[in-house]
C-alpha positions as CSV (number, residue, x, y, z in Angstrom):
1,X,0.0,0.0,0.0
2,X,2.9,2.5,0.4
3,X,3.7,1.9,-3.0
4,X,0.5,3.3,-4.5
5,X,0.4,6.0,-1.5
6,X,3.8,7.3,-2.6
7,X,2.4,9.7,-5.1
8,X,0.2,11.0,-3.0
9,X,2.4,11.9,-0.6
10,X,4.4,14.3,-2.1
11,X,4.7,17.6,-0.7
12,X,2.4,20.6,-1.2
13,X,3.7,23.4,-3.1
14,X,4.2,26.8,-1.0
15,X,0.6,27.8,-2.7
16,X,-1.2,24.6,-1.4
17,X,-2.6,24.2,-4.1
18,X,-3.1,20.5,-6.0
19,X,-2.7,20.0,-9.4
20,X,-5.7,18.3,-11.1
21,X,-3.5,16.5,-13.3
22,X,-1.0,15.0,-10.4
23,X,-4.1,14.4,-8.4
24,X,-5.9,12.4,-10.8
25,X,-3.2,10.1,-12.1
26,X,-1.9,9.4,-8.1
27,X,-6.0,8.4,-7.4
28,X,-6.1,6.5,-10.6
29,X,-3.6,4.0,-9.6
30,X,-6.3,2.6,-6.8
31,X,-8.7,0.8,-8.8
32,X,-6.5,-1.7,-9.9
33,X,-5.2,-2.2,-6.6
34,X,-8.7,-3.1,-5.3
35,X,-8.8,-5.4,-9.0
36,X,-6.2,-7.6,-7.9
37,X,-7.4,-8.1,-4.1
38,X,-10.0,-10.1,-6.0
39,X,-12.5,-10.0,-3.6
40,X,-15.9,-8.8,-4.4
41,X,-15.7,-7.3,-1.1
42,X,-14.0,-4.9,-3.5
43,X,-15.7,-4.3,-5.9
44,X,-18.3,-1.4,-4.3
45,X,-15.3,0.5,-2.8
46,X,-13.4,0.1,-6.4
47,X,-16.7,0.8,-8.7
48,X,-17.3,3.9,-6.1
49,X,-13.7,5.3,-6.5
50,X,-13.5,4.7,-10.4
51,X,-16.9,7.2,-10.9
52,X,-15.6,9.5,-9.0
53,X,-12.3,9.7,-10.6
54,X,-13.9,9.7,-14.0
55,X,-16.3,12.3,-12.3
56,X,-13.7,14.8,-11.7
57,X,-11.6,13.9,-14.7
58,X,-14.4,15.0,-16.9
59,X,-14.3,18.4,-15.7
60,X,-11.1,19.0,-15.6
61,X,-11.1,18.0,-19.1
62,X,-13.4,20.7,-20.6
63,X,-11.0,23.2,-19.8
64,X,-7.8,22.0,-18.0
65,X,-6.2,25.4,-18.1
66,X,-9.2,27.0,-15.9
67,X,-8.7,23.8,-13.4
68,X,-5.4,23.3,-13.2
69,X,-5.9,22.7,-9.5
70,X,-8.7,21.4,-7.6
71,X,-9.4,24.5,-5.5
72,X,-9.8,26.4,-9.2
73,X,-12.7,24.0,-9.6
74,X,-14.3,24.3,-6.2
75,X,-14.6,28.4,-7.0
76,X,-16.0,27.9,-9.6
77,X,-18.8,25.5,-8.7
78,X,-18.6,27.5,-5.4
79,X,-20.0,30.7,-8.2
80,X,-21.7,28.4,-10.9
81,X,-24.4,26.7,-8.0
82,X,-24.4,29.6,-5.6
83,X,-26.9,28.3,-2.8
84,X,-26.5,24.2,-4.0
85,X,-23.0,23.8,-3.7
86,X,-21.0,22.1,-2.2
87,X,-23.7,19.7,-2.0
88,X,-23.8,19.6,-6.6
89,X,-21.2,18.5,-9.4
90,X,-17.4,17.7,-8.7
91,X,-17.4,19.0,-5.6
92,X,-19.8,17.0,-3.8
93,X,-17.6,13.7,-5.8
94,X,-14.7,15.2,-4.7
95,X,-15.8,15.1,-1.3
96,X,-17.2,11.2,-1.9
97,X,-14.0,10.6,-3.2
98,X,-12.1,12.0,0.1
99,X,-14.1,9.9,2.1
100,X,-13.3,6.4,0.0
101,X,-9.7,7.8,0.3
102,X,-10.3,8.2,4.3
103,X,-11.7,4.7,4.6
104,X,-8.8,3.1,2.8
């Protein structure tokens, strides 16, 4: 398990801010891990992670120079769904995602 934690352990730049792009392919890495327990224990925890990755992924994707970072997409969905969020869109899979991470 330190293997696949090793990348998302690195240190946070002086800004605190985390790169979408670092983020995503460090998280990505899970799913198979879960894969080859082969246990269908698993499989929810592994299904649960994957949509959320691809959640977030898909955002960043239609525009990865607005959301470099994460906290570039939380402002924005913090503007776009005023009253909703964080409870709407990436943000609430983000915080899904942090959770899945938590119980890991």
């Amino acid at each position: 398990m330190v293997l696949l934690a090793k990348p998302l352990l690195k240190l946070l730049p002086d800004d605190k801010q985390i790169k979408n792009r670092s983020f995503l392919e460090a998280v990505s890495h899970l799913p198979p891990f879960f894969h080859c327990l082969g246990s269908p224990v698993f499989m929810p925890i592994k299904a649960d992670i994957s949509g959320n990755i691809t959640k977030i992924k898909a955002v960043y994707n239609t525009n990865p120079a607005k959301f470099r970072t994460l906290q570039n997409i939380l402002e924005a969905e913090k503007e776009m769904y005023g009253a909703e969020w964080p409870k709407v869109g990436a943000t609430l899979v983000l915080m899904w995602l942090k959770k899945g991470l938590h119980f890991i």
